[in-house]
C-alpha angles and dihedrals in degrees: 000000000000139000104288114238116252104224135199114247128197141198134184102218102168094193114206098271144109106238111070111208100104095056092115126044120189114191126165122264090259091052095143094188086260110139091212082072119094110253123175122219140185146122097276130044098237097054091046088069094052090046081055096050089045101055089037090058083048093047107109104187119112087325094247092128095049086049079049088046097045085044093055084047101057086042103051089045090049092049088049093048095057084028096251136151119255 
Protein backbone atom coordinates (compact mmCIF):
# COMPACT_ATOMS: atom_id res chain seq x y z
CA UNK A 1 0.00 0.00 0.00
CA UNK A 2 1.27 3.64 -0.35
CA UNK A 3 2.08 6.50 1.77
CA UNK A 4 -1.59 7.85 3.10
CA UNK A 5 -2.39 11.67 2.16
CA UNK A 6 -2.30 13.89 4.69
CA UNK A 7 -5.62 16.16 4.12
CA UNK A 8 -6.76 19.59 5.31
CA UNK A 9 -9.60 19.52 7.57
CA UNK A 10 -12.04 22.54 8.57
CA UNK A 11 -14.51 23.52 11.14
CA UNK A 12 -16.49 26.11 11.52
CA UNK A 13 -16.34 26.61 15.11
CA UNK A 14 -18.18 30.44 15.52
CA UNK A 15 -17.03 30.90 19.25
CA UNK A 16 -19.31 33.22 21.32
CA UNK A 17 -17.58 36.46 20.52
CA UNK A 18 -17.83 39.31 18.84
CA UNK A 19 -14.53 39.46 16.28
CA UNK A 20 -14.83 37.21 13.84
CA UNK A 21 -11.84 36.22 12.77
CA UNK A 22 -11.62 32.79 14.42
CA UNK A 23 -14.79 31.51 12.97
CA UNK A 24 -12.89 28.79 10.91
CA UNK A 25 -10.28 26.76 12.05
CA UNK A 26 -8.11 24.27 9.22
CA UNK A 27 -5.83 21.74 10.84
CA UNK A 28 -4.13 18.56 9.00
CA UNK A 29 -5.72 14.99 9.10
CA UNK A 30 -3.13 13.93 11.89
CA UNK A 31 -4.09 17.01 14.00
CA UNK A 32 -3.81 15.14 17.54
CA UNK A 33 -5.39 18.37 19.67
CA UNK A 34 -1.64 19.21 20.59
CA UNK A 35 -1.04 23.25 20.42
CA UNK A 36 2.34 22.77 19.40
CA UNK A 37 0.66 21.69 16.14
CA UNK A 38 0.16 24.36 13.23
CA UNK A 39 -3.68 25.38 12.92
CA UNK A 40 -4.88 28.01 10.60
CA UNK A 41 -7.72 30.58 11.62
CA UNK A 42 -9.56 33.06 10.27
CA UNK A 43 -13.22 34.39 9.48
CA UNK A 44 -13.75 32.51 6.28
CA UNK A 45 -12.97 28.93 5.45
CA UNK A 46 -10.82 29.54 2.66
CA UNK A 47 -8.44 31.83 4.39
CA UNK A 48 -8.28 29.52 7.32
CA UNK A 49 -6.45 27.06 5.10
CA UNK A 50 -3.97 29.54 4.01
CA UNK A 51 -3.50 30.63 7.47
CA UNK A 52 -2.75 26.65 7.96
CA UNK A 53 -0.31 26.35 5.22
CA UNK A 54 1.36 29.54 6.41
CA UNK A 55 1.99 28.78 9.63
CA UNK A 56 2.77 25.13 8.56
CA UNK A 57 5.58 26.48 6.13
CA UNK A 58 6.65 28.57 9.35
CA UNK A 59 6.46 25.65 11.58
CA UNK A 60 10.41 24.64 12.60
CA UNK A 61 10.09 21.49 14.43
CA UNK A 62 11.41 18.39 12.93
CA UNK A 63 10.26 19.92 9.31
CA UNK A 64 7.42 17.13 8.73
CA UNK A 65 4.60 19.92 7.96
CA UNK A 66 6.62 21.75 5.61
CA UNK A 67 7.41 18.05 3.83
CA UNK A 68 2.89 17.89 4.21
CA UNK A 69 2.76 21.46 2.80
CA UNK A 70 5.14 20.96 0.01
CA UNK A 71 3.06 17.40 -0.63
CA UNK A 72 -0.49 19.31 -0.94
CA UNK A 73 1.32 21.55 -3.18
CA UNK A 74 2.59 19.15 -5.73
CA UNK A 75 -0.74 17.62 -5.57
CA UNK A 76 -2.92 20.42 -6.00
CA UNK A 77 -0.59 21.69 -9.03
CA UNK A 78 -0.65 18.39 -10.49
CA UNK A 79 -4.75 18.13 -10.15
CA UNK A 80 -4.96 21.75 -11.86
CA UNK A 81 -2.46 20.77 -14.77
CA UNK A 82 -4.75 17.41 -16.17
CA UNK A 83 -7.76 19.39 -14.74
CA UNK A 84 -8.39 17.09 -11.84
CA UNK A 85 -9.75 17.40 -8.50
CA UNK A 86 -7.62 17.38 -5.79
Amino acid sequence: MGKTRTRIETTFVCPPIPSREHDWCATFSFFDGDDEQPRGWSWNEDDAVIDLLTSAAEFDDDGSCIEEVCDLAFDGWKASTKGEKT
